[in-house]
N, C-alpha and C positions, 0 to 999 in steps of 0.2 A: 828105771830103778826106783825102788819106791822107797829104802830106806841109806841112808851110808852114815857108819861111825866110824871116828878118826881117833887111830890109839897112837899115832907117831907126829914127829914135826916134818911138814915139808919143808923146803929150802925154798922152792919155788911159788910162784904165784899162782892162785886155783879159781877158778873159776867152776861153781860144781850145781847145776841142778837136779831138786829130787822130793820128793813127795816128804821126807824126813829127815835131816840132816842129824848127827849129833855128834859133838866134839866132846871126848871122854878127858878126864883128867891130865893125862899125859899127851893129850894130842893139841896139835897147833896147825892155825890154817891164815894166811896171808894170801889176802882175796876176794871175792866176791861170791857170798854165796845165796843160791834161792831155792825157797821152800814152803810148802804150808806151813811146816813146823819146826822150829831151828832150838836146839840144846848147845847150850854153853857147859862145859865142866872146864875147860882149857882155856886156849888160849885163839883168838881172832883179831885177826887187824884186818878190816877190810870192812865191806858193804854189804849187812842182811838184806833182802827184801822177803820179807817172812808175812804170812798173820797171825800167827802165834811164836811168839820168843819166848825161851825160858833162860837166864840167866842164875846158873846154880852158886854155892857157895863159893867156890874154888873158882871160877870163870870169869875172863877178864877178855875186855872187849874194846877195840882201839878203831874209830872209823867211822862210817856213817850208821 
């Protein structure tokens, strides 16, 4: 999969790889995730391993 956006909270823990990640405003992800490229609008607690991060206004980021 080369892109995924998240418009929801999971409950659960994720572990997600992918060429592009993005967590839109309303979306939440507890977990670990990896990517060339990782978008913050929401909300993350857990472990990027990115090499480009983008942290947007609204995005809030708890973890390593």
């Amino acid at each position: 999969m080369d892109r995924c956006s998240f418009f929801f909270r999971t409950g659960k823990r994720l572990k997600r790889r992918s060429k592009e990640i993005v967590i839109k405003e309303t979306g939440s992800i507890s977990g670990e995730v990896e990517a060339e490229r990782v978008e913050i609008y929401g909300h993350l607690d857990g472990k990027i391993s990115s090499q480009n991060v983008v942290i947007g206004s609204t995005g809030v980021v708890k973890g390593d």
